[in-house]
PyMOL commands that place a pseudoatom at each C-alpha (Angstrom):
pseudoatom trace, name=CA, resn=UNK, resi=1, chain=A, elem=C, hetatm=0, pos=[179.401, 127.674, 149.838]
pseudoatom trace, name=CA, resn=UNK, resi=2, chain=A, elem=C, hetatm=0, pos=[181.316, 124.235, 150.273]
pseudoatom trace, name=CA, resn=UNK, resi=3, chain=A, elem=C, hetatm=0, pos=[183.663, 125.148, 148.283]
pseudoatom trace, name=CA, resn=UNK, resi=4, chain=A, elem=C, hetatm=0, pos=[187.663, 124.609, 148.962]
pseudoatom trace, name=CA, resn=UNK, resi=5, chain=A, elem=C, hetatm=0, pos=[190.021, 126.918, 147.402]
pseudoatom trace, name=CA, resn=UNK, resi=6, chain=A, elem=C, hetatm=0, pos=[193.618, 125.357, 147.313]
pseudoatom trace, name=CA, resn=UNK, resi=7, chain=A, elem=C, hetatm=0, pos=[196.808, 126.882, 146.349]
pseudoatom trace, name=CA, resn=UNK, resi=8, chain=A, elem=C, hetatm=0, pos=[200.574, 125.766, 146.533]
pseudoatom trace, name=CA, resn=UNK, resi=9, chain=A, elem=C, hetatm=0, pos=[203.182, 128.551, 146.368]
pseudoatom trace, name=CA, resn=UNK, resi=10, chain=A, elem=C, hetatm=0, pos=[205.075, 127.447, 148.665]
pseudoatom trace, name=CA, resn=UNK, resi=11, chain=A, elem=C, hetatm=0, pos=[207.725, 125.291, 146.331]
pseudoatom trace, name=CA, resn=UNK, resi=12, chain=A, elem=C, hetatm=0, pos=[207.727, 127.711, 143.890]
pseudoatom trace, name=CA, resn=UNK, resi=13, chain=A, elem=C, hetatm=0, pos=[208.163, 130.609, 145.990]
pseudoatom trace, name=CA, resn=UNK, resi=14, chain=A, elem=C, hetatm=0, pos=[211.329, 128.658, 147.683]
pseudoatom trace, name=CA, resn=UNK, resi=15, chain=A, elem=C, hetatm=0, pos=[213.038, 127.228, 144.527]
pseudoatom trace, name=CA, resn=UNK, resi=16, chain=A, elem=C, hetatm=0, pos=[213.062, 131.152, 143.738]
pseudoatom trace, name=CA, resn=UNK, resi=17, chain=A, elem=C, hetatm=0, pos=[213.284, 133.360, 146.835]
pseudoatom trace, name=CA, resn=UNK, resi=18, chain=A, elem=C, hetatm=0, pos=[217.159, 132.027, 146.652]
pseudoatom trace, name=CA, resn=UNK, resi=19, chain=A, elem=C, hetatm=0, pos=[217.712, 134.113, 143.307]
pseudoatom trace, name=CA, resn=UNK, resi=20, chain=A, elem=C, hetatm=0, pos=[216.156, 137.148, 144.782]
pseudoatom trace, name=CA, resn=UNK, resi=21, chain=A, elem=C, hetatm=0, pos=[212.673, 136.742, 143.277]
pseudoatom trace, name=CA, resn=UNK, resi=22, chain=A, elem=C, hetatm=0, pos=[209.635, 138.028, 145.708]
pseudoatom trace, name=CA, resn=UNK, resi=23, chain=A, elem=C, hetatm=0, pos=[206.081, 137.194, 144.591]
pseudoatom trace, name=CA, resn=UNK, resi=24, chain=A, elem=C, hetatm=0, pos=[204.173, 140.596, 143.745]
pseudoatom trace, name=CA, resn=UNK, resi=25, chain=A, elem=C, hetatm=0, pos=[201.114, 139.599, 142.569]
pseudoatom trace, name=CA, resn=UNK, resi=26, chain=A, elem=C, hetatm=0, pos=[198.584, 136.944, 141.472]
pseudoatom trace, name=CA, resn=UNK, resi=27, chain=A, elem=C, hetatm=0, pos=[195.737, 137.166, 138.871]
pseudoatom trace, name=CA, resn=UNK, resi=28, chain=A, elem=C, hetatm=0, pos=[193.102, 134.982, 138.499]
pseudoatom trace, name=CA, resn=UNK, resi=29, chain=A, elem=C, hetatm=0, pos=[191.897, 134.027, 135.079]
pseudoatom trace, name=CA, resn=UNK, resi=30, chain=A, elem=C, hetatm=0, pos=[188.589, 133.087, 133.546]
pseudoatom trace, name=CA, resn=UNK, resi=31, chain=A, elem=C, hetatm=0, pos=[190.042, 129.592, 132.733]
pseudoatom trace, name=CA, resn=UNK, resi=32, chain=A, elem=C, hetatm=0, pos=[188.028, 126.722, 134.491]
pseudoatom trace, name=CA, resn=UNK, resi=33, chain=A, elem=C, hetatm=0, pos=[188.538, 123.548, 133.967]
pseudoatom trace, name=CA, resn=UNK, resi=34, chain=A, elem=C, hetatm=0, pos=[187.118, 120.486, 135.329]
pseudoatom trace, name=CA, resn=UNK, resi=35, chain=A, elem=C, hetatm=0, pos=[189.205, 117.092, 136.243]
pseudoatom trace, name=CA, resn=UNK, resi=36, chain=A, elem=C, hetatm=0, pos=[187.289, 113.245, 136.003]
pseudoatom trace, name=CA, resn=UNK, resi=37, chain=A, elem=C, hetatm=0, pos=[186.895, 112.998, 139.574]
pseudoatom trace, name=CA, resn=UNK, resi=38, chain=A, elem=C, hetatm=0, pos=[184.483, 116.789, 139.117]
pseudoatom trace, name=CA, resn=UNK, resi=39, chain=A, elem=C, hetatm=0, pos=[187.150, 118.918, 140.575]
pseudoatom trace, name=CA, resn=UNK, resi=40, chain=A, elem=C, hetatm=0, pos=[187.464, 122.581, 139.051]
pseudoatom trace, name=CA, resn=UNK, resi=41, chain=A, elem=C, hetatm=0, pos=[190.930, 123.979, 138.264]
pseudoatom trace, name=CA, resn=UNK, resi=42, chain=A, elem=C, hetatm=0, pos=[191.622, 127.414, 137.409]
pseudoatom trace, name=CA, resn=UNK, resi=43, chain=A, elem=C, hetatm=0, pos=[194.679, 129.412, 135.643]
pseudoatom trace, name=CA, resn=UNK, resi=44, chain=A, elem=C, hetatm=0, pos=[196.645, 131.984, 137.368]
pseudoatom trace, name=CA, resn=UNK, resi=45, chain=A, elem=C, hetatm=0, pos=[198.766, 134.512, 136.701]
pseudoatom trace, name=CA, resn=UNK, resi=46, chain=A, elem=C, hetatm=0, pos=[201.728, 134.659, 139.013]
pseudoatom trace, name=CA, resn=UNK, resi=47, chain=A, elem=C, hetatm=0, pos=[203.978, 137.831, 138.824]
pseudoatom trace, name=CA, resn=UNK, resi=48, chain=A, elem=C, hetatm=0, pos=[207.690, 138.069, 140.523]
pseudoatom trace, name=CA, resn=UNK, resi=49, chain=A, elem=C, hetatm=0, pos=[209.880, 140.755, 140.718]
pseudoatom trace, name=CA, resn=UNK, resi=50, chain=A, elem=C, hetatm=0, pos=[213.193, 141.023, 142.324]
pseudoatom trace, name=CA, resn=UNK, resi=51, chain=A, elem=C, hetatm=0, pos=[214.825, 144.159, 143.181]
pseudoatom trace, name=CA, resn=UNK, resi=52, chain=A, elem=C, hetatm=0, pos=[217.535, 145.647, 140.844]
pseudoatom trace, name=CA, resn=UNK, resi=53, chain=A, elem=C, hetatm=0, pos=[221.044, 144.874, 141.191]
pseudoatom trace, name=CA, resn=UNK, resi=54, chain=A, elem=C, hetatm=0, pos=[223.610, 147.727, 141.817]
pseudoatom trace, name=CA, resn=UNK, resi=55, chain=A, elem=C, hetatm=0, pos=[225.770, 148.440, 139.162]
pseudoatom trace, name=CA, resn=UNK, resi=56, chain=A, elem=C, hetatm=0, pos=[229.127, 148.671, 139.680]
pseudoatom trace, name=CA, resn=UNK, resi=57, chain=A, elem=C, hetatm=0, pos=[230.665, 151.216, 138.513]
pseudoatom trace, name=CA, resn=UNK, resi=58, chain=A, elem=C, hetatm=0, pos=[234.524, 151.162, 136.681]
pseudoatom trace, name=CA, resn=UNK, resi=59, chain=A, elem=C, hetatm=0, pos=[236.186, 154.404, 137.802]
pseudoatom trace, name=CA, resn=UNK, resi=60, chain=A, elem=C, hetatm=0, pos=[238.231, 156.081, 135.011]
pseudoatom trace, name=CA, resn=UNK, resi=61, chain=A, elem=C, hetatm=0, pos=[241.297, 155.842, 134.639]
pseudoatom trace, name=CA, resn=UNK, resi=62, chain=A, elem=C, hetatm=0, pos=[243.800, 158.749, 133.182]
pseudoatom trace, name=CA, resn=UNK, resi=63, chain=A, elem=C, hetatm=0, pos=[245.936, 157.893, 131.309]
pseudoatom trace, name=CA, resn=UNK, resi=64, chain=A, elem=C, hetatm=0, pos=[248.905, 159.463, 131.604]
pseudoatom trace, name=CA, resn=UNK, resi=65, chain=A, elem=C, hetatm=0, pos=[251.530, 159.575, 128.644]
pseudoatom trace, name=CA, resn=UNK, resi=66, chain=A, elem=C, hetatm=0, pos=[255.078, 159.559, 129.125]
pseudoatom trace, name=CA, resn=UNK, resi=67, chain=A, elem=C, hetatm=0, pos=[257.300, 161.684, 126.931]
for i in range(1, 67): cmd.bond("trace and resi %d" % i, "trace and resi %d" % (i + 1))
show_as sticks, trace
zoom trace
């Protein structure tokens, strides 16, 4: 009650989203601390993933000896 919850992804999510990295999943902590003007901050966890690159494959080669 009268309390506002703030939270700013947004840069981070850009600065990473260009790499490939998607935002799965945030956990809150039991970390709260308090600023000098009374404001509470708490710690998060913040986990990314980004899907798996294909590898590329080297065909072989036969080698074929000359005689």
């Amino acid at each position: 009650q009268g309390v506002e919850v703030q939270t700013d992804y947004v840069p981070l999510l850009n600065s990473l989203a260009v790499y490939g990295w998607q935002l799965t999943c945030v956990l809150p902590t039991p970390i709260v601390k308090t600023n000098g003007e009374g404001n509470l901050s708490t710690k998060q966890i913040v986990f990314l993933q980004r899907p798996s690159l294909p590898q590329k494959t080297k065909k072989k080669e036969s080698k074929v000896n000359n005689l």
